[in-house]
C-alpha positions as CSV (number, residue, x, y, z in Angstrom):
1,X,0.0,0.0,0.0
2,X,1.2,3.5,-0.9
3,X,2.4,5.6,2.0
4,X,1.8,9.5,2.1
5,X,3.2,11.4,4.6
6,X,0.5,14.4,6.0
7,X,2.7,17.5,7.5
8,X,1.0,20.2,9.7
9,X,2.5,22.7,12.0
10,X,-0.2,22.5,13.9
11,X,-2.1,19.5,16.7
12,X,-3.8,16.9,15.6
13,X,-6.9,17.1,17.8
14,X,-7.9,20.8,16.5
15,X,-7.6,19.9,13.2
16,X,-9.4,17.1,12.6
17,X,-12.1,19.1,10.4
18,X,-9.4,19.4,8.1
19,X,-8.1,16.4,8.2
20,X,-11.8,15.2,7.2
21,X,-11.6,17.5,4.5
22,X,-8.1,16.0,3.3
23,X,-9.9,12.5,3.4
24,X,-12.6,13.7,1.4
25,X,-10.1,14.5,-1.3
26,X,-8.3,11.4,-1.2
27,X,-11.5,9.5,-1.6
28,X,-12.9,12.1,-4.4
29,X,-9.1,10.9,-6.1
30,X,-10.4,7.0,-5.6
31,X,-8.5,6.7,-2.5
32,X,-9.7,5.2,1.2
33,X,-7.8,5.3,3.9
34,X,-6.7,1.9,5.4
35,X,-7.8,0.6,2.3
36,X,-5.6,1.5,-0.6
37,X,-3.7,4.0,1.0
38,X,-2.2,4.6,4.2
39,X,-1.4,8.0,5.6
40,X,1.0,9.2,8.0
41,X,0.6,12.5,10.5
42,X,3.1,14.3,11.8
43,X,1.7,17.1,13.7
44,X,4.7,19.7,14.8
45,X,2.6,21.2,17.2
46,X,4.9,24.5,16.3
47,X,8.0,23.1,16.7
48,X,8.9,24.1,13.3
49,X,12.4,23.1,14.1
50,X,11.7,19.7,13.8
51,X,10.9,20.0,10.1
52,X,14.8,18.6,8.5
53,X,14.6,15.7,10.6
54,X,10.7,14.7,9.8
55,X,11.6,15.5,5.8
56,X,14.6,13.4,5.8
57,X,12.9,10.2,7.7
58,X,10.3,10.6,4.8
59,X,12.4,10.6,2.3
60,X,14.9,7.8,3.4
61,X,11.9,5.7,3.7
62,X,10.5,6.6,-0.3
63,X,7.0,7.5,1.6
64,X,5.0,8.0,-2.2
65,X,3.8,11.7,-1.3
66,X,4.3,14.2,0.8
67,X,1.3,16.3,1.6
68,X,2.1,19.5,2.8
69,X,-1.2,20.9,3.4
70,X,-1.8,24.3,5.1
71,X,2.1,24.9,6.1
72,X,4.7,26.9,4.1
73,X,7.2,25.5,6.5
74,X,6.6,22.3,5.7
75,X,6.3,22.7,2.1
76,X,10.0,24.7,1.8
77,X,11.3,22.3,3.9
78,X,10.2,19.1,2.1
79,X,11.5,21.0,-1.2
80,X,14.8,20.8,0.1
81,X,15.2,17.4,1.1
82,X,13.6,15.9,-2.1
83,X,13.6,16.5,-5.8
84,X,12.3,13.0,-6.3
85,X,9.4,12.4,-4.1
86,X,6.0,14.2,-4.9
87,X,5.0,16.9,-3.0
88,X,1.7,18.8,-2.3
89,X,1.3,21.6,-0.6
90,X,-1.1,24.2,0.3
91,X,1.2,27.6,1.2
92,X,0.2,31.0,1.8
93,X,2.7,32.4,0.0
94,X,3.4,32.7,-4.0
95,X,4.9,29.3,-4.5
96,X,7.1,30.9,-7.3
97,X,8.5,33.3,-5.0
98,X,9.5,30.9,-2.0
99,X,11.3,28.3,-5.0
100,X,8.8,25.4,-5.2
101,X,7.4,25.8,-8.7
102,X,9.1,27.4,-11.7
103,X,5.4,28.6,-12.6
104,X,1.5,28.2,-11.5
105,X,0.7,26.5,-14.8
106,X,3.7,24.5,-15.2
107,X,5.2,24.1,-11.9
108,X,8.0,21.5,-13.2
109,X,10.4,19.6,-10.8
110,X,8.5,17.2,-8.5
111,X,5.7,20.0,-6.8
112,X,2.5,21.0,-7.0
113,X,-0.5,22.0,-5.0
114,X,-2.5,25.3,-3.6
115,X,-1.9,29.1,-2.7
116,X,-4.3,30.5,-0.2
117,X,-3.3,33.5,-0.7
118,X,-2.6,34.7,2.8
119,X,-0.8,37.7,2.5
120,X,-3.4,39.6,0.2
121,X,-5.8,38.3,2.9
122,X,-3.7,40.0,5.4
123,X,-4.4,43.3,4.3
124,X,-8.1,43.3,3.7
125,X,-8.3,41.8,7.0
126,X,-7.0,44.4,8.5
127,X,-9.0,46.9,6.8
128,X,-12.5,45.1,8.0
129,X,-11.0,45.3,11.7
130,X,-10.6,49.2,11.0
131,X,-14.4,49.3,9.6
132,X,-15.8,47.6,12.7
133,X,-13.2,49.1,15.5
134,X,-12.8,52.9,13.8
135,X,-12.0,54.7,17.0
136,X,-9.0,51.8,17.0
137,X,-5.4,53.1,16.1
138,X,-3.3,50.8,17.9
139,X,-3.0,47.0,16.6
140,X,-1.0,44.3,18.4
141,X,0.1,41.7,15.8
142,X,1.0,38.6,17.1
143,X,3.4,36.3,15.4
144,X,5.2,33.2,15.6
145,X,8.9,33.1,15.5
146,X,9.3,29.6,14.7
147,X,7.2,29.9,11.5
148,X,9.9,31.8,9.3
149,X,7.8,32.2,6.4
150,X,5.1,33.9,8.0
151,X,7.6,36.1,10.1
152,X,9.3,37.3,6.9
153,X,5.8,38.0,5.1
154,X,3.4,39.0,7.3
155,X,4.9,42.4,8.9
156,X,5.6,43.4,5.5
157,X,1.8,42.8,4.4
158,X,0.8,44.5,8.0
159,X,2.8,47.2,7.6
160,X,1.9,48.5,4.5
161,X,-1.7,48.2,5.2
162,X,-1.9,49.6,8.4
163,X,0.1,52.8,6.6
164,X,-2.7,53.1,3.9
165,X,-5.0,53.0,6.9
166,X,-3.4,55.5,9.1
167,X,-3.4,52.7,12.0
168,X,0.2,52.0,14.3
169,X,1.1,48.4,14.3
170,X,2.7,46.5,17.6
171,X,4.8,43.4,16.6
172,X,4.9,40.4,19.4
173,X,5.8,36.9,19.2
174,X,4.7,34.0,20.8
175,X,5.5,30.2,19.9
176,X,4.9,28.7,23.1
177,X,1.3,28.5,25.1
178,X,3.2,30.3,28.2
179,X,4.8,33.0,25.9
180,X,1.2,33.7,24.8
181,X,-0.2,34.8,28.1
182,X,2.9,36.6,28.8
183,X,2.0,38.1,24.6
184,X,-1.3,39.4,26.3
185,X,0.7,40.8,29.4
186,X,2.6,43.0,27.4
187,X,-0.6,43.7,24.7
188,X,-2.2,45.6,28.2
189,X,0.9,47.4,29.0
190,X,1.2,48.4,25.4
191,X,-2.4,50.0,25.5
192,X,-3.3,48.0,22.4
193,X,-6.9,48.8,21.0
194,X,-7.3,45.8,19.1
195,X,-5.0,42.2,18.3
196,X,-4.6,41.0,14.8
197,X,-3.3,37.0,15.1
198,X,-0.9,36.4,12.1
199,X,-2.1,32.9,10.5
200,X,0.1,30.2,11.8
201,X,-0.5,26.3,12.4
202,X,0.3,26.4,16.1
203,X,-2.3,29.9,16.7
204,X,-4.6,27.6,15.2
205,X,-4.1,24.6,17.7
206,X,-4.2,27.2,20.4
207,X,-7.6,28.8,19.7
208,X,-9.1,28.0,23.2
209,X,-6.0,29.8,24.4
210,X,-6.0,32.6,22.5
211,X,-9.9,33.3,22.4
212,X,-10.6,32.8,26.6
213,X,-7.7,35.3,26.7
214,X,-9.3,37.8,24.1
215,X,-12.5,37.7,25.9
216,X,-10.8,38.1,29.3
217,X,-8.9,40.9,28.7
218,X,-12.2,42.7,26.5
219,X,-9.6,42.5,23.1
220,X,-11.5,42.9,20.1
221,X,-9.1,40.5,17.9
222,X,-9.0,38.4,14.6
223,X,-7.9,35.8,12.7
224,X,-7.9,34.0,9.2
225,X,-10.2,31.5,10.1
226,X,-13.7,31.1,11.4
227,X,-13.0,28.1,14.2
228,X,-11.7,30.8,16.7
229,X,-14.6,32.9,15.9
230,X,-16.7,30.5,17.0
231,X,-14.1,30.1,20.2
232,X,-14.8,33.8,20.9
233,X,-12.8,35.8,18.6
234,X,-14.6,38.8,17.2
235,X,-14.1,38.2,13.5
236,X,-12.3,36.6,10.8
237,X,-11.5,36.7,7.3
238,X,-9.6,34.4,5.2
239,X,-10.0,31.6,2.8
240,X,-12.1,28.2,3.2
241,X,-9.2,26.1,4.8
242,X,-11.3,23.1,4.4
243,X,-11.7,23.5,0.8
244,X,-7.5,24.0,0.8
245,X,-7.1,21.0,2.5
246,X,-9.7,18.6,0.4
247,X,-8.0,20.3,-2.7
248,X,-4.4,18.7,-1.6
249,X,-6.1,15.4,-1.2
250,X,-7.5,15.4,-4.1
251,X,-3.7,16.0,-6.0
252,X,-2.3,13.7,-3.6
253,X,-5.0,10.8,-5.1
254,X,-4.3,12.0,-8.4
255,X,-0.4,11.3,-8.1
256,X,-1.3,8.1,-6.5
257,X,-2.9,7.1,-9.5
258,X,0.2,8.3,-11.7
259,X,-0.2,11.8,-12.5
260,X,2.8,13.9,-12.6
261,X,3.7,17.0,-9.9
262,X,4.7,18.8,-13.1
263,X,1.3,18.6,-14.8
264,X,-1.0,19.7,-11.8
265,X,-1.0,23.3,-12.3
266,X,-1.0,25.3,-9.3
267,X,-4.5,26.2,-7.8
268,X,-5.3,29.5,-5.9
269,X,-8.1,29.7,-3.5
270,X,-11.5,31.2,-4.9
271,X,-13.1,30.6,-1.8
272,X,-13.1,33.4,1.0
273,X,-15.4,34.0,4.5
274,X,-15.8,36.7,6.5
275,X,-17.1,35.8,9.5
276,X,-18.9,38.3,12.6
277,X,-19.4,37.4,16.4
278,X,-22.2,39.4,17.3
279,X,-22.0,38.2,21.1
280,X,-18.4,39.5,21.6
281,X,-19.0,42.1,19.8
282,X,-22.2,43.5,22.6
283,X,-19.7,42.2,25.1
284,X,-17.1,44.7,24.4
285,X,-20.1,47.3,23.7
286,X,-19.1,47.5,19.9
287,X,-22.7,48.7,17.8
288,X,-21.6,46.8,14.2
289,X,-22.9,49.1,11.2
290,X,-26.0,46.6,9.6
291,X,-23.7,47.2,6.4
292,X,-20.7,45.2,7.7
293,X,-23.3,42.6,9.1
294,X,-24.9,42.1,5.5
295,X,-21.4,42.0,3.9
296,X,-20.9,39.0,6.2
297,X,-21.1,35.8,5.0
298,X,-21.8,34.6,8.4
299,X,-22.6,36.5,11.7
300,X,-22.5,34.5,14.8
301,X,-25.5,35.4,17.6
């Protein structure tokens, strides 16, 4: 039976929506798991450190693919262990830019897969948090350290939004549960209006975490995806991760069947959500315009 090893920065047990979604793929492809295919997680749980050492047991063992779903970590990382073993990513990046394809339609060499196109996200994000928090000037970002590819991108992205907007931005990391309380310590002292969460696998793990905290400490925050919305987060806006992730299953079936990496062309997301919690929001006494309600695609009572 094929192997294909599944790479995540993030913990298995909050993402197991997605990993659904990833098995939906597979099985869209012709593939069942257990059956005809067996897959293998390794959740980094934001140790992105680990990353050389996961690649090069992959590769040493000829897994068939290497799906590197909803991590540009991962993706970079499997890149440059292999030139031989398929790979499938979803990254938030331009995969031309970071080295993984030579184009979108003709990626060439060995990988293919999906940009969700988190960095143009980034910015309209940040411009729907101004439209519901206008009297807010002062936005914490919090980013991960460990995740290189987002700290390289996203203060860029941040930056030059928040300049357009006439909004000062706060840059904090955190890649550790304890260094994100201590992230919220310092986001008080700061006198922070609002928190902007740059996307990263291990924020995504820690959404209990990072939502109880928001709520405790009244901060009107966001992030790219709808799950810590529902947590308590006050909006989000970013692509349909579960659509990303069923997308990468359904290129990993394909190569399973004998498709080439070289003739998958890349994919960009066409789904996007932008999602309101109208119960924070009364809780921190914020009175939403009904325009940005009905521009929501989902408002949560």
């Amino acid at each position: 039976m094929p192997v294909v090893g599944f790479v995540n920065g993030g913990v298995a047990d909050a993402s197991a929506n997605r990993v659904a979604a990833f098995r939906k793929g597979l099985s869209e492809a012709g593939y069942a798991e257990g059956q005809n295919v067996l897959v293998e997680y390794h959740w980094l749980e934001g140790h992105y450190e680990r990353l050389p050492a996961v690649m090069a047991d992959l590769v040493r063992r000829r897994v068939a693919v290497i799906a590197a779903a909803g991590s540009t970590e991962a993706a970079r990382a499997a890149k440059t262990a292999t030139s031989t073993i398929p790979i499938v990513f979803g990254v938030a990046e331009d995969p031309v830019l970071l080295g993984i394809v030579a184009s979108l339609a003709r990626p060439g060499g060995n990988a293919t897969g999906i940009n969700f196109l988190a960095l143009e996200i980034d910015a309209k994000r940040l411009g729907l948090m101004h439209e519901l928090l206008p009297k807010a000037t002062r936005f914490a970002v919090l980013v991960n350290p460990g995740n290189v590819a987002s700290t390289e991108s996203t203060p860029k992205t941040v930056k030059e939004a928040a300049r357009a907007l006439g909004l000062e931005v706060l840059f904090f990391n955190a890649s550790t549960p304890r260094e994100i309380d201590a992230a919220f310590a310092a986001f008080g002292r700061e006198r922070a209006d609002a928190l902007f969460i740059a996307g990263d696998g291990f924020f995504y793990s820690r959404g209990v975490q990072l939502a109880t905290l928001a709520v405790r400490d009244r901060m009107p925050a966001s992030y790219a995806s709808r799950e810590m919305v529902e947590a308590g987060l006050l909006m989000s806006y970013g692509t349909v991760f579960a659509d990303m992730f069923r997308q990468v299953g359904i290129y990993t079936g394909n190569i399973l069947k004998g498709t080439k990496p070289a003739d998958l062309p890349v994919l960009q997301s066409t789904k996007f959500e932008f999602v309101i919690n109208q119960q924070t929001a009364r809780s921190l006494g914020l009175d939403i315009p009904a325009m940005l309600l009905a521009r929501a695609d989902e408002v949560i009572e």
